[in-house]
C-alpha positions in Angstrom: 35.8 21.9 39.8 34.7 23.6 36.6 35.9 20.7 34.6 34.0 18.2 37.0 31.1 20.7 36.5 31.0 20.8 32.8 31.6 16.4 32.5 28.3 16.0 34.4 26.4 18.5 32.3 27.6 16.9 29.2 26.4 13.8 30.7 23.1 14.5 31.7 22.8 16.4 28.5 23.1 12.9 26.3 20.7 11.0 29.0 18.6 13.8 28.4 18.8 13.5 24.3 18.3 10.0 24.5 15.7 10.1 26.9 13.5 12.6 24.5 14.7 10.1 21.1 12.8 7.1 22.9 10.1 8.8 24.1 9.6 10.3 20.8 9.9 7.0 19.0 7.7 5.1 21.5 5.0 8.4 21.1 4.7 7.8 17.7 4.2 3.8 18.1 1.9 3.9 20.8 -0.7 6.4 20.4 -0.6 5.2 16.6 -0.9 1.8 17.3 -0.9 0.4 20.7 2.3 -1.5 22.7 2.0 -4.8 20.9 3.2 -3.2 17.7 6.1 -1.8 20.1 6.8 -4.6 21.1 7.3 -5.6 17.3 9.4 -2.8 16.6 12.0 -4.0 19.4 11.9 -7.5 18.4 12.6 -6.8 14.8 15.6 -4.2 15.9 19.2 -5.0 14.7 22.6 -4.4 16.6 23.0 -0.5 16.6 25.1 2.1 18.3 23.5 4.4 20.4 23.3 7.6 18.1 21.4 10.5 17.6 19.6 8.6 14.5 18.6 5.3 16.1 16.7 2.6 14.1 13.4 3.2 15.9 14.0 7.3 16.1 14.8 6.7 11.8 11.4 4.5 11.3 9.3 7.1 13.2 10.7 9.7 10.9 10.4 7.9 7.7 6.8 7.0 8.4 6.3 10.8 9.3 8.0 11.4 6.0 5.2 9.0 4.8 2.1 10.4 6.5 3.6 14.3 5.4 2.2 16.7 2.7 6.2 17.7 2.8 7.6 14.1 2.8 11.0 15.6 2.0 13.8 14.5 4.3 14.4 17.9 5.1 11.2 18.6 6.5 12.0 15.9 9.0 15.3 16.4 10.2 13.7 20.3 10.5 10.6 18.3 12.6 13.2 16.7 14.9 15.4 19.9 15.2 11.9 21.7 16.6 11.1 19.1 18.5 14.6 18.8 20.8 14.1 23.0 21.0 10.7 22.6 22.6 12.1 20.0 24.8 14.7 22.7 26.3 18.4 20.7 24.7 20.5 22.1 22.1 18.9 22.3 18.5 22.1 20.1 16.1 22.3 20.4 12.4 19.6 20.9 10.0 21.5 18.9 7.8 19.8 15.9 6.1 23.3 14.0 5.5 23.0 12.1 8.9 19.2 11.1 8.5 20.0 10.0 5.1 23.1 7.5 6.0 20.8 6.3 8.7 17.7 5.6 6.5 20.1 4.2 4.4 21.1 1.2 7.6 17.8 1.0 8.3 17.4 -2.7 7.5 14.4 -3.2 5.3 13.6 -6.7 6.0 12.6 -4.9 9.7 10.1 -2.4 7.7 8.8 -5.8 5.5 8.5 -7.7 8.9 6.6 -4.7 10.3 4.6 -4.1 7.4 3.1 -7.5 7.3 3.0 -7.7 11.6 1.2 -4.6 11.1 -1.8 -6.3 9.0 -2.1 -9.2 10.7 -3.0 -7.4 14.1 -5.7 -5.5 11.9 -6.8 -8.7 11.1 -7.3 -10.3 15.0 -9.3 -6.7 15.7 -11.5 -8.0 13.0 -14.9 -9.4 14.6 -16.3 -12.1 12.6 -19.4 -9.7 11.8 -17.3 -7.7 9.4 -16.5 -10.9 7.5 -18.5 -11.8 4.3 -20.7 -15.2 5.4 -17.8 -15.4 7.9 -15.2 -15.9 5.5 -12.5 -13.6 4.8 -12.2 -12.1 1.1 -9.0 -10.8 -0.1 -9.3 -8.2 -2.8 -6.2 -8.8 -5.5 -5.2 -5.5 -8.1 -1.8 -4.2 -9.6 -0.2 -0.5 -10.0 2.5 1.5 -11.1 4.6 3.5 -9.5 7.5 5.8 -11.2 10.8 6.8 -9.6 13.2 9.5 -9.9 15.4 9.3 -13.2 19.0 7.8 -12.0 21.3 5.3 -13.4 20.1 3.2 -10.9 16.7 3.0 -10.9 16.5 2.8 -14.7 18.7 -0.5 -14.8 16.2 -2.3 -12.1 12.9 -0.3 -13.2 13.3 0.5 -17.0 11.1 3.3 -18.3 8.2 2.8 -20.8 9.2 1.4 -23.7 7.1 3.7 -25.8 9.7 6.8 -23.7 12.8 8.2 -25.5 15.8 7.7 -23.1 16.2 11.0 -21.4 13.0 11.8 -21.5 11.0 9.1 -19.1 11.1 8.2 -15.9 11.4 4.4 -14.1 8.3 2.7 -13.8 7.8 -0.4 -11.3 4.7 -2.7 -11.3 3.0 -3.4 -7.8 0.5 -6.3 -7.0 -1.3 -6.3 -3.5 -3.2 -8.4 -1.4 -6.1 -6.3 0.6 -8.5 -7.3 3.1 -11.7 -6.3 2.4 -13.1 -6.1 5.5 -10.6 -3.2 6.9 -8.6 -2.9 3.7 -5.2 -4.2 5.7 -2.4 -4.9 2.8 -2.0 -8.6 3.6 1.3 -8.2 1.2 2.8 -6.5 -1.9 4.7 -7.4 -4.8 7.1 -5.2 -6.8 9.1 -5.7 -10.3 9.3 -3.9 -13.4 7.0 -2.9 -15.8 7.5 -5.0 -18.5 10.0 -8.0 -19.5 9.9 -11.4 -19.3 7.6 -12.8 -16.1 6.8 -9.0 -14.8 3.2 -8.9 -15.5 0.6 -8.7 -12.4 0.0 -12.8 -12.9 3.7 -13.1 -12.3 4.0 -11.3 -9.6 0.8 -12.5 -8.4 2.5 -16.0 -8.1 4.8 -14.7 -5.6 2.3 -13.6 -3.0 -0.1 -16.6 -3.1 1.1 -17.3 0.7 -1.3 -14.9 1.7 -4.3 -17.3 0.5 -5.3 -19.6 3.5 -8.2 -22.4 3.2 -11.2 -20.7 3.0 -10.6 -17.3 2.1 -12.0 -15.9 -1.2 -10.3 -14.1 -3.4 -11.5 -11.2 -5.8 -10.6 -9.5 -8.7 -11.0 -7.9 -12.0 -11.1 -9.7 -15.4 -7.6 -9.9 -15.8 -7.4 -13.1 -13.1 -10.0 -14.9 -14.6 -7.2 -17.7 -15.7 -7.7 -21.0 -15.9 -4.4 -22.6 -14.4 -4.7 -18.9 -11.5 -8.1 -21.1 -10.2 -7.2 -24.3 -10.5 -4.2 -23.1 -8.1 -6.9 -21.3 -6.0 -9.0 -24.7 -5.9 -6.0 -26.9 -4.8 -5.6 -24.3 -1.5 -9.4 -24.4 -0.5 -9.4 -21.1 -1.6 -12.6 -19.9 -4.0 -12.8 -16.6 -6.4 -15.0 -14.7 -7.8 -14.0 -12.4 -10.9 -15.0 -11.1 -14.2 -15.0 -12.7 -17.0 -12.2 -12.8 -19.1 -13.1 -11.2 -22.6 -11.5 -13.5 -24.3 -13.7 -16.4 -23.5 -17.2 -16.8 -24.7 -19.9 -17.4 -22.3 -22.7 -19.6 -23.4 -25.9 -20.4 -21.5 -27.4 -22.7 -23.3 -24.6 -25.1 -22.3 -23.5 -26.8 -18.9 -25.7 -27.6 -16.3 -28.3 -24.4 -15.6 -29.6 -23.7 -12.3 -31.2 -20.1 -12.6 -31.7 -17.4 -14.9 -28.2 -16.7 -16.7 -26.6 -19.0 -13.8 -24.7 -22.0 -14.8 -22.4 -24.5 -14.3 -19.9 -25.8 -16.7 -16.7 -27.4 -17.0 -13.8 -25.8 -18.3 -11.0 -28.0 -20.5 -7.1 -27.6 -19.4 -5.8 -25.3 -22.2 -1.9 -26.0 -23.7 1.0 -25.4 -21.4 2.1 -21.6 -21.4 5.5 -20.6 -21.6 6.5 -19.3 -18.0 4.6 -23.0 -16.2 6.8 -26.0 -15.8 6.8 -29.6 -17.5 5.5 -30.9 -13.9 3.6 -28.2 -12.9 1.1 -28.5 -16.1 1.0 -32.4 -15.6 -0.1 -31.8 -11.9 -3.1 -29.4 -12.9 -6.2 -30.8 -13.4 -7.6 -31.6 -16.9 -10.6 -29.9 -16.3 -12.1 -27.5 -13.2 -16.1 -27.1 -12.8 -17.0 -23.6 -12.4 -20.6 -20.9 -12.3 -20.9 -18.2 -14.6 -23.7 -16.3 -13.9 -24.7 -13.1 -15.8 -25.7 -9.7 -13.2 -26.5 -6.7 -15.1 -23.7 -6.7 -18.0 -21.2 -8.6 -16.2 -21.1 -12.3 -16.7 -18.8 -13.3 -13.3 -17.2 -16.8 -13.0 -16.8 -18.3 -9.1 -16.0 -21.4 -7.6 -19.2 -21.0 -5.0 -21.1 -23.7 -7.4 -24.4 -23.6 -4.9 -26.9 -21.0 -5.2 -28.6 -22.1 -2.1 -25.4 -20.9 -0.5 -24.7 -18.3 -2.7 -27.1 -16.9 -4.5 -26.7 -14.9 -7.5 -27.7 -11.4 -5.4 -25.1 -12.1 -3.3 -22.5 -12.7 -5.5 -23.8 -9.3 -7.5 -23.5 -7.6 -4.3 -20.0 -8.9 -3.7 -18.5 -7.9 -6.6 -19.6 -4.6 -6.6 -16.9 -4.7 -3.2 -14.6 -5.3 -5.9 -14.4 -1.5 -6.2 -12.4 -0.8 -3.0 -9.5 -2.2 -4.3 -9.4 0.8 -6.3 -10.4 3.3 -3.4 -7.0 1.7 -1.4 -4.6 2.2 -3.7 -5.6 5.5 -4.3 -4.8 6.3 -0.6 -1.8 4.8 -0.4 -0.4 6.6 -3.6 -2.8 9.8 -3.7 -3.4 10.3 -0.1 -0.1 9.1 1.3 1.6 10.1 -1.7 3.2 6.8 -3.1 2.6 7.2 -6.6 5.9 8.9 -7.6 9.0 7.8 -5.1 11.4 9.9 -3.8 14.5 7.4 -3.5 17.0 7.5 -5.9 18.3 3.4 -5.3 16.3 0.5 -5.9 17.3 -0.6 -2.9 15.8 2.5 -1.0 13.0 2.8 -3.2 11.6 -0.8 -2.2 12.1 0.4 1.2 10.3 3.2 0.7 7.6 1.1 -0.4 7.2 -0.7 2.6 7.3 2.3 4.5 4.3 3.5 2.8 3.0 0.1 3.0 3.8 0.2 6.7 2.1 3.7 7.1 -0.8 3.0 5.5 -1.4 0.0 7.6 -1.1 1.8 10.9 -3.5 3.9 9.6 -5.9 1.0 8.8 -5.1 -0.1 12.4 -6.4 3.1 13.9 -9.5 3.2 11.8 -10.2 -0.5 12.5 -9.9 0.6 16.5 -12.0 3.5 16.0 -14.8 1.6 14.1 -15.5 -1.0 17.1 -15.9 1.8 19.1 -18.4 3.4 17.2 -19.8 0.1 16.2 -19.5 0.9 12.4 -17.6 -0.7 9.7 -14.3 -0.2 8.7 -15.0 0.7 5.1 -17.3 3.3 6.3 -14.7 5.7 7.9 -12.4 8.3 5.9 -9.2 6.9 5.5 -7.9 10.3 4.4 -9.8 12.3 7.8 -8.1 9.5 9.6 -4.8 10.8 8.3 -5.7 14.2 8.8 -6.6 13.5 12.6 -3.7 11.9 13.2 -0.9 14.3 11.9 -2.9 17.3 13.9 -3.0 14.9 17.1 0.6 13.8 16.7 1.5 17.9 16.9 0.1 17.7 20.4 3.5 16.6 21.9 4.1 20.5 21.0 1.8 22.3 22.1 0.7 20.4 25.7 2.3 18.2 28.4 -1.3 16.5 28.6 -1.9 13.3 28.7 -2.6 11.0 25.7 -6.6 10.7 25.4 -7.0 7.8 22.8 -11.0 7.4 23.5 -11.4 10.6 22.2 -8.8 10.3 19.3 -10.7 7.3 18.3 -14.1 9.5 18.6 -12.9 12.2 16.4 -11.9 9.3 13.7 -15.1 8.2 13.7 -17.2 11.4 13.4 -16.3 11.5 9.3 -18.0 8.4 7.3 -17.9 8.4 3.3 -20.7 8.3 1.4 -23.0 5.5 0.1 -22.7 5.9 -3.9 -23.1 2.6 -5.7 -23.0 2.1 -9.3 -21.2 5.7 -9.5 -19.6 6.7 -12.8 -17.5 9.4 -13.6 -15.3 10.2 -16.9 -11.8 9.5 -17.0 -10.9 13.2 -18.0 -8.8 16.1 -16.7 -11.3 19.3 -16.3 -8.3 21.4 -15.0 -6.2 22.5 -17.7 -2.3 22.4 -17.3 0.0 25.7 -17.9 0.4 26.3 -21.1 4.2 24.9 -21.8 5.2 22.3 -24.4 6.1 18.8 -22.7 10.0 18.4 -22.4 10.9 15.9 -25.4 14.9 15.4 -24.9 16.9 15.4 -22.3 16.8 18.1 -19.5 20.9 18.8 -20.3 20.3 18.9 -24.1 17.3 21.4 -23.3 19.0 23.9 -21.3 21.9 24.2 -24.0 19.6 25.1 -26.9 18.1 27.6 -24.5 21.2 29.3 -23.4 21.5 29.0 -27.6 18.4 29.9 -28.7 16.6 31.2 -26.3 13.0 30.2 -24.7 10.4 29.1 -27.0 7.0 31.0 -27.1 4.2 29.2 -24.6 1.5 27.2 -26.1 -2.1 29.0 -26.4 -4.1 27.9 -23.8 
């Protein structure tokens, strides 16, 4: 009888783990998004045993990790220990060794999948009011991240060249794909920093799948290429970006149509390196295009009318250009991508997307809050959002009440950022750092000729 007695209570003991693993999971999905992104998540779920550390319970974690001050792996086997306490079932091990073999089957083309899913149901929240004319403009920038220093990540993500070896760290080149109009990443490319076809027009190449006919695309100077718009041109896709200091604008030639406002045809230059035989003979010899001069900036488009477009407008859209800047500063500042935590390559692009993924979400709530409050996008706090959220998500601990998303959405919405254009600031450090030499050979090397020599003396501040 005791043995009978003891069998059922282990059963209902793993019904009852399993039970508070999904509902966790699913917590996390649906108050963050909504049930279609749920219904993602279980479309894009591989064969799996049924563990403690299922491939939904794992990406709820990870994007915890992500959305975390502490986005240590111990901090979130330590969450899910708490949270089976509070839900009356025997605590397990606090041992990360588990999570870390599961994050590790985690498939990442499931995060990728989700990642990009995840912006384009930003995208179909996306009334046509928050468009520019009605079209959609993609904002286009690249980044570096660094990595911890392993074997591993230095043979896929070389350091600076410019580093000793043993003294830097792996450093990987991102270029994204943003919507302006609720700063979704569309997608993201990732390579090393330097070496043959890893620069940002390289890597560029591999996300121009995310240009439809009639978007616009904008970026800095470093696009302004001539074969980069002729590629744009042959998709039905216009740009507007800087002008590339290289080239010498001259008003008195080409066709003008306004003050400082132009049109003039630019000649097919000779055949770089990286472009194929067939690919330079397919590109036109020559591409029309407007360079008009606003303030100190001379920008070059493809919108040749200036009944259409006139040069205001096109002043006023650049100056968008700017939030390209402001996202990618969340997503490594707020969310904490700029240094990854991954000691693989292969979990270090997956951490990527994770963030990628997070960030998203994130963009997803802010996009739900702003229709509500009938307010743009770009006007809410993307780091109050965050801050909401990871003091909503606690609720689960402290009540049995019900989800209240209205009022989740409200508080998102009280916080809007301020209205500062043509702000500059100085790219300086005010905050001094402690007064210690940097470490100029390898950490090994360094403690011997202390346990040598000693410390040496700390720097005057």
């Amino acid at each position: 009888m005791e043995h009978n007695f003891n069998r059922r209570s282990a059963q209902q003991q793993r019904l009852l783990s399993k039970h508070v693993q999904t509902v966790d999971a699913n917590h996390f999905f649906n108050l963050l998004t909504n049930s279609q992104m749920l219904d993602m998540v279980e479309d894009q779920l591989p064969e799996h045993r049924e563990r403690k550390f299922t491939p939904t319970v794992v990406l709820a974690m990870f994007l915890g990790q992500a959305m975390s001050a502490d986005g240590s792996c111990q901090n979130a086997v330590n969450t899910a220990v708490i949270r089976r306490v509070l839900a009356g079932m025997k605590p397990g091990s606090t041992n990360t060794s588990g999570y870390c073999q599961a994050r590790l089957r985690l498939p990442q083309e499931m995060v990728t999948t989700l990642a990009r899913q995840s912006a384009m149901l930003v995208n179909e929240q996306t009334p046509r009011q928050w468009l520019w004319r009605g079209r959609r403009v993609k904002l286009v920038d690249g980044t570096t991240v660094s990595m911890p220093d392993t074997a591993e990540n230095q043979a896929r993500f070389p350091q600076h060249g410019q580093q000793q070896p043993g003294i830097g760290f792996p450093l990987a080149r991102l270029v994204g794909v943003i919507d302006l109009s609720n700063g979704a990443v569309v997608d993201i490319a990732m390579g090393p920093y330097q070496g043959k076809g890893t620069g940002e027009h390289g890597l560029f190449r591999e996300l121009k799948e995310c240009f439809v006919e009639g978007d616009v695309m904008l970026a800095d100077s470093y696009y302004c290429s001539y074969f980069l718009i002729a590629d744009m041109l042959r998709c039905g896709v216009d740009i507007l970006f800087e002008q590339h200091g290289a080239r010498i604008t001259d008003f008195r030639r080409g066709e003008r149509i306004g003050a400082r406002d132009h049109l003039v045809c630019w000649s097919k230059p000779a055949r770089p390196a990286w472009m194929s035989v067939q690919a330079y003979h397919d590109c036109p010899d020559e591409i029309k295009v407007r360079e008009v001069k606003v303030g100190k900036k001379v920008l070059v488009t493809t919108l040749l009318s200036p009944r259409k477009t006139p040069k205001a407008e096109l002043e006023k859209l650049y100056w968008q250009r700017w939030n390209v800047e402001l996202d990618l500063r969340n997503i490594k500042t707020t969310l904490g991508m700029e240094v990854l935590s991954c000691k693989t390559p292969r979990m270090c692009e997956k951490e990527l997307w994770v963030y990628v993924l997070a960030y998203n979400l994130i963009r997803l709530l802010m996009a739900e809050a702003a229709l509500q409050a009938d307010v743009l996008p770009r006007q809410l706090s993307f780091k109050h959002t965050v801050q909401i959220w990871v003091a909503w998500s606690q609720r689960q601990f402290l009540s049995a009440a019900g989800e209240d998303a209205a009022t989740l959405l409200m508080l998102i919405a009280q916080i809007r950022v301020g209205d500062r254009p043509g702000r500059v600031e100085p790219r300086a450090v005010k905050r001094r750092p402690k007064p210690y030499p940097r470490l100029d050979k390898p950490r090994r090397q360094a403690r011997m000729e202390i346990e040598k020599y000693g410390h040496t003396k700390k720097l005057r501040a």
